[in-house]
C-alpha positions in Angstrom: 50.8 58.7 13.9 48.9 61.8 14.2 49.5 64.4 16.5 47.6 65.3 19.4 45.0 63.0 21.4 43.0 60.8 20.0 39.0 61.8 19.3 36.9 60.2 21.9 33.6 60.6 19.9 33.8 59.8 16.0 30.6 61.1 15.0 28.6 64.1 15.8 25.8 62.0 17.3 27.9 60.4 19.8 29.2 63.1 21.1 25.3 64.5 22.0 24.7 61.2 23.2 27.4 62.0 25.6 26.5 65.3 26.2 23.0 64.3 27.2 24.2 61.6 29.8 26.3 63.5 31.3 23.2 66.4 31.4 21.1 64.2 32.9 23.5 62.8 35.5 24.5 66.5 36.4 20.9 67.1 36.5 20.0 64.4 39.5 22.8 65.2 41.3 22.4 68.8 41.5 18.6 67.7 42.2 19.9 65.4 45.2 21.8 67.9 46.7 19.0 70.5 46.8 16.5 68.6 47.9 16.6 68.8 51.5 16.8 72.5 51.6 13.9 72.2 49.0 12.2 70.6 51.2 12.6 72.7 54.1 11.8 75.8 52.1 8.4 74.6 51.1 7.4 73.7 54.9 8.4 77.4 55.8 6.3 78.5 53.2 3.3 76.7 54.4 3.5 77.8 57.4 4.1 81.1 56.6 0.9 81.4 54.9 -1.1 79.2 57.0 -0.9 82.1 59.8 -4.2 84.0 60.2 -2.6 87.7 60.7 -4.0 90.7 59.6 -3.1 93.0 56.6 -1.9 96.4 56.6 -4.9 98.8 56.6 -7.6 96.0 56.2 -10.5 96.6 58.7 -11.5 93.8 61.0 -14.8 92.1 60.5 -17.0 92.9 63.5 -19.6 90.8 62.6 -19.4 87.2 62.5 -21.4 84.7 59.9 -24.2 83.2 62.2 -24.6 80.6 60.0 -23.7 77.2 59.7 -23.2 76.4 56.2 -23.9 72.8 57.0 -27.8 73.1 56.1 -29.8 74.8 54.4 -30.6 77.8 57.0 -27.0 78.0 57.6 -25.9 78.3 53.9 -29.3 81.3 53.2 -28.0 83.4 56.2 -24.4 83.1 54.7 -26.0 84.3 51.4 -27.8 87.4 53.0 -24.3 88.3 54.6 -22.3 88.0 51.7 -25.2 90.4 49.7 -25.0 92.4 52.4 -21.1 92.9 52.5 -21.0 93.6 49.1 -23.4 95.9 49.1 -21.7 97.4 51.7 -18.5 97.0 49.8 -19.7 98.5 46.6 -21.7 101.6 48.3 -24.1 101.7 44.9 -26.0 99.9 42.5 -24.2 96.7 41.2 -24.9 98.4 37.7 -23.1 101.8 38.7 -20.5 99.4 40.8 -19.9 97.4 37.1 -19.8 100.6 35.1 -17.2 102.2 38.0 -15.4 99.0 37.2 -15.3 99.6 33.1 -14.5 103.0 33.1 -11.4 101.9 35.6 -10.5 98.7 32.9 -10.7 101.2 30.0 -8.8 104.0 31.0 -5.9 101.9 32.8 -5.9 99.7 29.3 
């Protein structure tokens, strides 16, 4: 008789076979355990960024969209307030606004 215990697994492939049952029944209890806190962490999340606040140093919109985007003079007079935002935004051309922006892109990259 040899000495020492006796080998559970004889061949290299039973022994991963082992090793990936026992893998995957470490896996879906560890995944049981957490789930509940998962769970709770992903509801605090969505209400976290369901909030309407306010960021840091971003102006407040004084004017409000007339329109109702639900037909079609809704949807035009959102169009004219978006064009006029961003022209407001961009405080130029779009072409000197788009060249501002490749100059920036080129001499960051």
């Amino acid at each position: 008789m040899g000495r020492g215990r006796p080998r559970i697994y004889k061949t290299a492939e039973d022994k991963a076979k082992a090793n990936r049952a026992k893998s995957l029944r470490s896996y879906y209890k560890r995944k049981a355990a957490l789930a509940p806190s998962h769970q709770n962490s992903n509801a605090r999340y969505r209400a976290e960024i369901s909030k309407t606040s306010v960021l840091p140093g971003a102006t407040v919109d004084k004017k409000k969209t007339s329109g109702d985007p639900t037909n079609i003079k809704g949807w035009v007079s959102l169009g004219a307030d978006m064009a006029e935002r961003f022209d407001s935004f961009i405080k130029a051309t779009p072409r000197r606004y788009f060249d501002l922006l490749y100059k920036q892109y080129t001499n960051n990259y």
